[in-house]
N, C-alpha and C positions, 0 to 999 in steps of 0.2 A: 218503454212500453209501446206495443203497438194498437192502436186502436181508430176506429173508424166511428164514428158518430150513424147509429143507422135509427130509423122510428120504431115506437117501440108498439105490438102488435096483442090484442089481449086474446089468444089462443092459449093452446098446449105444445103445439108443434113449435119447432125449431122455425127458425127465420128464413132459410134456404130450403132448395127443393130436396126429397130423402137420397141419400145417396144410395149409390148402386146397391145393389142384394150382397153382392161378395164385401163389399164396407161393411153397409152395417149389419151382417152375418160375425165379422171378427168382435162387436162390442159384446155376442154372447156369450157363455160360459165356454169355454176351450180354445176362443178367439183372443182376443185382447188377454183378457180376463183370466188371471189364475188363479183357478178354484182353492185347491188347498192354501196361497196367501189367502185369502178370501174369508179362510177360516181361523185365523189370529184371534187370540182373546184380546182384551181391552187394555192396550199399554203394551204392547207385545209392535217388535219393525221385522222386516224380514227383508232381505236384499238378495237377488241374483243377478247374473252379469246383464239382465235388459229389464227388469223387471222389479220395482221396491213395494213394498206393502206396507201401511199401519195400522191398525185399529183402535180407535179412540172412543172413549163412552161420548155417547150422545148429548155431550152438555155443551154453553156457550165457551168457556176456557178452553174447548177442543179446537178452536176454530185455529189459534193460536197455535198451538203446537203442531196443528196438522200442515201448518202454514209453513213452518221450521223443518218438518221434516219433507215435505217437497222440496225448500230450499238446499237440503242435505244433498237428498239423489241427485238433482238436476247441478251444483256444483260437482257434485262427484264425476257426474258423465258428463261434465265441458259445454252443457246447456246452459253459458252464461247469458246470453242476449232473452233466455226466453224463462228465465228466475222470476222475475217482476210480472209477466204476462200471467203464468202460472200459480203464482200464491196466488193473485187478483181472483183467479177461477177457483182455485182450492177453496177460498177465503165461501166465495159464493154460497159452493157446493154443500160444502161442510154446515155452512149458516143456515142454509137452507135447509138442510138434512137435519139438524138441530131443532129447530123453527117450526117445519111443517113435519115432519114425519114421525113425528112421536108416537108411541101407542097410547093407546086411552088412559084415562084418568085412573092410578090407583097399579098400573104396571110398571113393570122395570122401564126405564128410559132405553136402556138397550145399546146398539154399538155403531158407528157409524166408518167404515174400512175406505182405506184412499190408496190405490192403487197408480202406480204411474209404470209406464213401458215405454223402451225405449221402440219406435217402428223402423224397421229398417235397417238395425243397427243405428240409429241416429239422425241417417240421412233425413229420413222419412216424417222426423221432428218425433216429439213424447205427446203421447196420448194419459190424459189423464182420468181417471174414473171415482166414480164415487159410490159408494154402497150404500142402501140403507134399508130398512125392513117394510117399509112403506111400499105399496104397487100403486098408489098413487100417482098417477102424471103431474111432472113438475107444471107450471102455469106459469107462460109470462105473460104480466099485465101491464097496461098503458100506467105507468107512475103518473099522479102528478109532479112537476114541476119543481113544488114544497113540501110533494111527498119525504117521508126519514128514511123506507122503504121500496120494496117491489123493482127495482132497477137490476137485480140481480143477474136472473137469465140474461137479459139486455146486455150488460159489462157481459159475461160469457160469448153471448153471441160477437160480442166488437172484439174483445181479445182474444181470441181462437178463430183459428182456421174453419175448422166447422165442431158442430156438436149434436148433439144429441142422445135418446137414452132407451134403454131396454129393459122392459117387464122380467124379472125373472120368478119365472113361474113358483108362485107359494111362497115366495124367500125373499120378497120385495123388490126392486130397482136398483139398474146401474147408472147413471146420468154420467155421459164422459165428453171431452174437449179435447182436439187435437191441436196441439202448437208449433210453430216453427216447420223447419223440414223444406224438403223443394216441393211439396205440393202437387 
């Protein structure tokens, strides 16, 4: 694992300054993001030669499987050094997509889709994304210490290159992580 110890900030933004327009232009739908994976019912993987999809219902036993199948693609494509990085973000993402983006009381739980791409053919490291029906801005907050929670973003932010997330208009949030790669 790679990870950096950095403090932890209570905003919405990312920890770094935004990257360029042309970056984060690829985390929207036609960039990174492939739409028809995107559209997987609940239990449904989908794999193409740079690009793996899941979709999981939005419950906490997701967190787990979602975690397995990131481990799947990223051995498949010889991403061994950044497996461990990767779940640690999955793990987050998905918990957090679980946790906070639910819809109201009394509706379907709903689905929560984890997409990974390889950038570059590989060089470029895997970017990871997360779907959820929320347009919610994720929030990282100052954990306490002996907080059990809230550290989430935080471990995202130390284990990835960079991250951050994108509004998709009426259809909820992408929140994604880039790993590995020459940067």
């Amino acid at each position: 694992m790679n990870a950096e110890l950095v403090s932890s900030e209570t905003d919405s933004e990312p920890s770094w300054s935004r990257p360029s327009l042309a970056v984060a232009s690829q985390a929207l739908l036609g960039g990174w993001w492939d739409d028809p994976l995107g559209r997987l019912p609940v239990g449904e993987r989908a794999r193409t030669r740079d690009a793996a999809a899941g979709a999981f219902a939005a419950s906490p036993e997701s967190v787990r499987r979602a975690r397995e199948f990131a481990s799947g693609a990223l051995e498949e494509w010889g991403f061994s050094e950044e497996v461990e990085d990767v779940r640690l973000i999955v793990s987050e993402l998905v918990g957090n997509s679980c946790r906070h983006a639910l819809p109201e009381v009394g509706r379907p739980r709903g689905r929560v889709v984890v997409q990974l791409r390889r950038l570059d053919g590989g060089r470029g490291g895997v970017v990871c994304m997360v779907a959820d029906s929320s347009e919610k801005a994720p929030v990282r907050v100052d954990a306490h210490h002996f907080a059990e929670s809230g550290r989430g973003l935080g471990l995202v932010s130390a284990f990835s290159r960079e991250w951050g997330w994108e509004p998709v208009s009426g259809r909820g949030k992408i929140v994604w992580a880039i790993c590995g790669g020459e940067g």
